[in-house]
N, C-alpha and C positions, 0 to 999 in steps of 0.2 A: 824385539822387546823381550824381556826378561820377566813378564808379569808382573811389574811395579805398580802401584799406583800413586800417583801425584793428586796432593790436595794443593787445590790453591787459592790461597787467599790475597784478600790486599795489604792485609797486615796481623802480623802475630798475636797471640794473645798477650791481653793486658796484664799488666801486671798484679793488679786489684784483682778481684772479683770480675770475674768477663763469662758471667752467663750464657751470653749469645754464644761466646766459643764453645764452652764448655758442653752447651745443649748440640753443638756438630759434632764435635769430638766424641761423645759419647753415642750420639745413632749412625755417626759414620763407623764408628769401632764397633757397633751391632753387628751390621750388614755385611762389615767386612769379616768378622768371625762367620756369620752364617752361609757366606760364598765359600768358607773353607780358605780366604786366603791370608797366608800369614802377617802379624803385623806388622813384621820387618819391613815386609815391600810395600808398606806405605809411608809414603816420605812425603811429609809437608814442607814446603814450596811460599814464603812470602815475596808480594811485589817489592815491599818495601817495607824500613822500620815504622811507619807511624803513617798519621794520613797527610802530613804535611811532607814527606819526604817522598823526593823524586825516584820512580822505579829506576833500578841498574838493572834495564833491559838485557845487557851484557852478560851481566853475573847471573838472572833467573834462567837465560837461554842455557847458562854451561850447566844447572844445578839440574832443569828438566829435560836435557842431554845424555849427562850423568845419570839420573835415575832410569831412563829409558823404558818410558809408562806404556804401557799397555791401554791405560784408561788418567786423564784427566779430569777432577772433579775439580771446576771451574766458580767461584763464588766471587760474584759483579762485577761494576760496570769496569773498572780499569783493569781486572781480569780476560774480559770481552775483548774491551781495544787492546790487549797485548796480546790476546791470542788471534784475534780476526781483524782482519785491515778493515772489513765491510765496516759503515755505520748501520750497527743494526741495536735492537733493545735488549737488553738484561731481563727484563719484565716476560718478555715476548718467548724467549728463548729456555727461561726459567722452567724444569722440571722437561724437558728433552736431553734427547742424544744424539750425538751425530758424528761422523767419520771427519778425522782432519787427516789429506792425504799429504799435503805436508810433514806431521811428525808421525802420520805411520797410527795413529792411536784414538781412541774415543775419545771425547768430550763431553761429561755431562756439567750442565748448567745449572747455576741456580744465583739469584741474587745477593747481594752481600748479607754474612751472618750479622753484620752489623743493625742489618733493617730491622731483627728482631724484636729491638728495643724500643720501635716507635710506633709501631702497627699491632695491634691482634691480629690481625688479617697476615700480617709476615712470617709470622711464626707457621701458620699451617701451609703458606707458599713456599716457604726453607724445608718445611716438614715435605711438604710433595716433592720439591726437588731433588731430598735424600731419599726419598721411598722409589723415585725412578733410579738414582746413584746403586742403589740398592739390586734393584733387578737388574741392569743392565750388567752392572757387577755378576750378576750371578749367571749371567746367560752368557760371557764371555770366560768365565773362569770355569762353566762348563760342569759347576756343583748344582 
């Protein structure tokens, strides 16, 4: 690994007003300045264009290949099933970290920034899952 990090979502930000994004974009770009680590080597990573279009499994494998992450910030459930064969929850897994010995790199969790919008309750589960993103970042980058 080349100390990259891969954000990854299910889909890009909107074109409008995309709050949800823009409230991760901005405390993910906190924590990555206070780990010390440059923005360059964070490269965001979509499964897809939109929520109706089908992931190119193909094309995300060569893009999080390409970037050769050190760390994985993982956002929902079709995030989950593309990185983990397991059936397991987004819910459950949300605001952890764990070793994938497959690509070599961490994995922190957290449910889609899209739940933002429909929950109070979401926003401080998105909020915990970046406050873990945050430390494990920083305990890996070794600032």
């Amino acid at each position: 690994s080349n100390g990259n990090v891969v954000i990854l979502t299910e889909v890009p930000q909107r074109k409008s007003s995309d709050q949800a994004f823009e409230f991760i974009a901005d405390k993910i770009g906190a924590y990555v300045k206070q780990a010390s680590v440059k923005s360059d080597r964070v490269k965001w990573i979509h499964l897809a264009a939109d929520k109706e279009a089908k992931v190119n499994k193909k094309a995300v494998d060569e893009q999080i290949a390409a970037a050769s992450p050190i760390m994985i910030f993982a956002f929902g459930s079709k995030s989950l099933a593309y990185l983990v064969k397991d059936k397991m929850s987004i819910t459950d897994l949300t605001g952890t970290t764990v070793w994938d010995k497959a690509r070599q790199c961490w994995i922190c969790w957290s449910i889609s920034h899209a739940a933002f919008y429909y929950q109070g309750e979401n926003i401080k589960t998105i909020e915990k899952a970046i406050k873990n993103f945050g430390k494990s970042l920083k305990n890996i980058s070794g600032s």
